[in-house]
N, C-alpha and C positions, 0 to 999 in steps of 0.2 A: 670532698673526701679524698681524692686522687694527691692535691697539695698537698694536704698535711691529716695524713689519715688518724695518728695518733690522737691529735688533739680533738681532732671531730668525731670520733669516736665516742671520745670521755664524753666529751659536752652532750652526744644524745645520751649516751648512758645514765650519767647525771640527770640531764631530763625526768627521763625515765624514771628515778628513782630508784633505782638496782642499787646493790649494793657492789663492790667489784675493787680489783687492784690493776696496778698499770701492767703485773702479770697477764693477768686474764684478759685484758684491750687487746694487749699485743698478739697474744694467742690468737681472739677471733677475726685480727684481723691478717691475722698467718692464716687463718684456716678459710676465709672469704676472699683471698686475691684472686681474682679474676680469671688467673691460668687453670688456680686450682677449682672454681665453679666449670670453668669450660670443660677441664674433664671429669670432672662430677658429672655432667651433663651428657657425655661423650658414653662414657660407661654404666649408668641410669634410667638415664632422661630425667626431662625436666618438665614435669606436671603442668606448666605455666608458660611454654611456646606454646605458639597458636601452631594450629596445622600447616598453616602456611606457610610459615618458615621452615627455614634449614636449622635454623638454632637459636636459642633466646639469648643465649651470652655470646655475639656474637663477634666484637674487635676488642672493647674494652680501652678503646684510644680516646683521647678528649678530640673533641673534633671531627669525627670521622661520619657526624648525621652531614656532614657539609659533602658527603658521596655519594647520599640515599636519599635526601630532600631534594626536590626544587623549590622554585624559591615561593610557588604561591603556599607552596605546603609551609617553610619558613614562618612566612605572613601570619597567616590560620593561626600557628600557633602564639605565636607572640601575641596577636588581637586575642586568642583568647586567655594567656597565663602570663603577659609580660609583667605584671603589679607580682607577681609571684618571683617569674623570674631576674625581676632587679632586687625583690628580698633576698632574694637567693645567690647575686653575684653574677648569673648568667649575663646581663645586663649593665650596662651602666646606665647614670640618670638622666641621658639623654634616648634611653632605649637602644642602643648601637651594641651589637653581640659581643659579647666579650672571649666566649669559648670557641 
């Protein structure tokens, strides 16, 4: 979604079966950028942080779990979601991170 936000948009929209124009994509994804949830958040809150954080939107940068993980946490995850995350691009097909 960060790459090419537009397109990935449509394609779940599409999913989904909505009906929609490439107005209305652009729109929600003007109104979901990530500066703009952070202060949605900032001046709201956000029903969906845990208490134990400072914030649920918290960098918004691709990369940046590589400053909050160690690496058995890394591990854990990938042994449990990696068939999900080489669906998904996280991965390549030798398992190696790609983000």
């Amino acid at each position: 979604m960060k790459q090419n936000p537009l397109d990935t948009f449509e394609k779940a929209v599409k999913f989904s079966g909505l009906k929609y124009d490439k107005k209305q994509i652009q729109k929600a994804i003007e109104l979901s950028a990530f500066e703009n949830l952070q202060n949605q958040e900032k001046e709201k809150g956000f029903r969906e942080k845990s208490a134990a954080s400072k914030a649920f939107f918290r960098k918004g940068k691709i990369g940046s779990w590589r400053e909050e993980l160690n690496s058995e946490q890394v591990k854990q995850i990938i042994s449990d979601h990696g068939g999900i995350m080489q669906r998904f691009g996280y991965l390549d097909e030798k398992g190696e991170i790609l983000f």
